[in-house]
N, C-alpha and C positions, 0 to 999 in steps of 0.2 A: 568297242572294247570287248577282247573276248570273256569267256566264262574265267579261263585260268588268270587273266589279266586284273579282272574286278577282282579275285579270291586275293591275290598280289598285295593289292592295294589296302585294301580291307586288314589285310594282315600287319601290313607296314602302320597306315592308322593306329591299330590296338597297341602294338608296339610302343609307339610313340609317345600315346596318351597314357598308358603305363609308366613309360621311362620320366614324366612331366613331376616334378616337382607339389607337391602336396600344398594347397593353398590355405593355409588358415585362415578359418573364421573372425571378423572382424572382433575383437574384444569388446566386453558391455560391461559397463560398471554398474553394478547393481546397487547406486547408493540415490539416497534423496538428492542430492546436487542430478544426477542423471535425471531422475524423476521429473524434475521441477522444469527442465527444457522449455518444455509445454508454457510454463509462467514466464520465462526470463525472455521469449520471444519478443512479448508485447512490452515486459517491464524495466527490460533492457537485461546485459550479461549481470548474473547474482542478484537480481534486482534490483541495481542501482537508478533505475529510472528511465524511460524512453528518454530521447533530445526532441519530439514532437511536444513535449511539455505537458502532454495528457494524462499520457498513465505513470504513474506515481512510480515515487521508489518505495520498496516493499524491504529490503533489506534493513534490517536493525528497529524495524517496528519494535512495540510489546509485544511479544507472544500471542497475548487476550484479545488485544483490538484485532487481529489481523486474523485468528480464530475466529471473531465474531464476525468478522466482514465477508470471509467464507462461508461462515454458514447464512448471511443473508441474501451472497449473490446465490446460493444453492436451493435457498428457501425462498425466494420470490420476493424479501423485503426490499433488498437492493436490483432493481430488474436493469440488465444488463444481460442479447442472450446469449454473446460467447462466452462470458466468465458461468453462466447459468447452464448450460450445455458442458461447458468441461467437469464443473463440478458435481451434477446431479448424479451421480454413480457412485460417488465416496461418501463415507463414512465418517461422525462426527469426529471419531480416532483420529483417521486418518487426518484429515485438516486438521486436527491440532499438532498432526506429528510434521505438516507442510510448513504450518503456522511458526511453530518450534523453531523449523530449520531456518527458516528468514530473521528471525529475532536474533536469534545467534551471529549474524555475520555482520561484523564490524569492516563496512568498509569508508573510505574519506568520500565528502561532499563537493559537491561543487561549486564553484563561487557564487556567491547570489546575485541576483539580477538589479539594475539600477531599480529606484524608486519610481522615478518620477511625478513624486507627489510634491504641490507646493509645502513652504514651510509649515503655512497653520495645517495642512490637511496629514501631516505628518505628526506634528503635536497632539492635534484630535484623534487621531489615529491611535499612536502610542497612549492615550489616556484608558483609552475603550478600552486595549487592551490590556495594560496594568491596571486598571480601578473599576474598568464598569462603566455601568448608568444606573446607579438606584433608581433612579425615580419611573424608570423605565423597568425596573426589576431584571435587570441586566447584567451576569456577573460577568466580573473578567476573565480575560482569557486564559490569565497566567494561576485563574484559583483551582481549574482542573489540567489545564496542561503546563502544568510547573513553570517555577521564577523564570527557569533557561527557554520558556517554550520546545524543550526537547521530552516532553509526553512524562506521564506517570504511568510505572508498572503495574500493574501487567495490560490492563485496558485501555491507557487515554494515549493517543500517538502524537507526536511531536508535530509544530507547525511551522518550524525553520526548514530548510533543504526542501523543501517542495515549490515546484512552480508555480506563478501567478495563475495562467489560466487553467492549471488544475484546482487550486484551492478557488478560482473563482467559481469555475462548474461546481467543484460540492456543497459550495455555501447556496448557491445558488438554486438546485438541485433540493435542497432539503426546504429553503424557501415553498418554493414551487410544489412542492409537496411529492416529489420525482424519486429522492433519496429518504428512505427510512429505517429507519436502526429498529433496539428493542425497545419495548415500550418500557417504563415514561421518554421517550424521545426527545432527551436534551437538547441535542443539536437543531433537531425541527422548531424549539421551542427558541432556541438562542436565533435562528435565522430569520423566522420569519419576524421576528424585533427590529430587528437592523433592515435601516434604507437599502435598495439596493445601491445607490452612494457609498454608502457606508464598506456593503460588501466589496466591492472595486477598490476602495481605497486598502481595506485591510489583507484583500488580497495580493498589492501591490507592496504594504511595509511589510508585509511576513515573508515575502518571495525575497527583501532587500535586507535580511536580518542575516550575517554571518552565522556559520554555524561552529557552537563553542567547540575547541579543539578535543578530541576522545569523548564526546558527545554520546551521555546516554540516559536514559528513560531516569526521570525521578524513583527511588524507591518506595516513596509513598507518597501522602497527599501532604502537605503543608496543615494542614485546618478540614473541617469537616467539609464536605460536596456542598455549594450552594443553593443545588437542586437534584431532586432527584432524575442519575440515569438509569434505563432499564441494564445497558450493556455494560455496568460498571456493578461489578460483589463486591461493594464497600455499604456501611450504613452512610445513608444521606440524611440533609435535613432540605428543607422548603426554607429561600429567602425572606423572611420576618417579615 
């Protein structure tokens, strides 16, 4: 190609890519739902929950609990190291302004999963968690995460809508001494009580509990805490 021929071309080129329509840049929405991408991967779209049954739904917590559960994957209480690696850069603000936006979104449940527990082990089941075990100094379930088992504001999270082998790993998990909250560590205190028996089974009636229709957090507690939690700003007392 001659000198005058390349000069031609070159010309036509610039031309063209001049005359080309102007591509806009993709749009970014600069709000917390954008933000949160990074969570809704693993927690499923909004936080409704993976279908692998592991990672929780996150949407419609208390605000508190789910604050505090950020700052323990962040703080090394809860070790997990993707949720520990995402988090370790932000600010107590900031996770509660993360915390915030998931409490707020009201989305529907999905249906619960069969029991498959026999009839006595459903009976025993359902006791533990309506009444307890005094003599074990055991409270119920339903005296910190309310009558509907759908959590008390702002700290205690609901234990309907969640899957079997999620709620079995965290019972499990706090047993084992794997999961720890703020100190006095209710939940480590309530796990390591129960057989592991006991945890299978009641992970199995909680995952087969419908969840009540417009479904939301207690506004307070019924009766005073049975025991004292570290992660719960309410006064407690110690079971008699």
């Amino acid at each position: 190609m001659t000198t005058a021929a390349r000069r031609l071309a070159t010309a036509v080129a610039v031309a063209l890519l001049g005359a080309a329509p102007a591509v806009p840049a993709a749009p970014f929405e600069d709000t917390m739902a954008q933000r949160v991408l990074a969570c809704t991967g693993c927690h499923g779209p909004e936080g409704r929950a993976a279908p692998d049954g592991y990672y929780p739904r996150i949407a419609g917590k208390p605000a508190g609990y789910l604050a505090n559960q950020l700052l323990n994957f962040r703080d090394g209480r809860r070790p997990y190291a993707l949720m520990s690696g995402l988090l370790a850069p932000l600010s107590d603000a900031y996770l509660r302004e993360i915390a915030g936006h998931f409490a707020a979104l009201e989305l529907p449940y999905p249906p619960p999963a069969a029991a498959g527990l026999s009839e006595s082990a459903q009976k025993a089941t359902a006791r533990l968690v309506g009444e307890g075990d005094a003599p074990r100094r055991l409270p119920a379930c339903t005296a910190c995460h309310g009558e509907a088992l759908t959590g008390t504001a702002p700290f205690v999270p609901g234990l309907v809508g969640l899957p079997r082998d999620y709620l079995n790993a965290q019972l499990g998990a706090w047993r084992a001494g794997k999961r720890v909250g703020q100190s006095p560590d209710c939940m480590a205190e309530v796990a390591r009580t129960l057989a592991a028996d006991e945890i299978a089974a009641l992970s199995s009636w909680l995952a087969a509990r419908p969840v009540p229709a417009n479904a939301k957090a207690a506004a307070s507690f019924a009766a005073p805490l049975p025991m004292e939690c570290g992660g719960v700003e309410t006064p407690a007392r110690k079971t008699p």
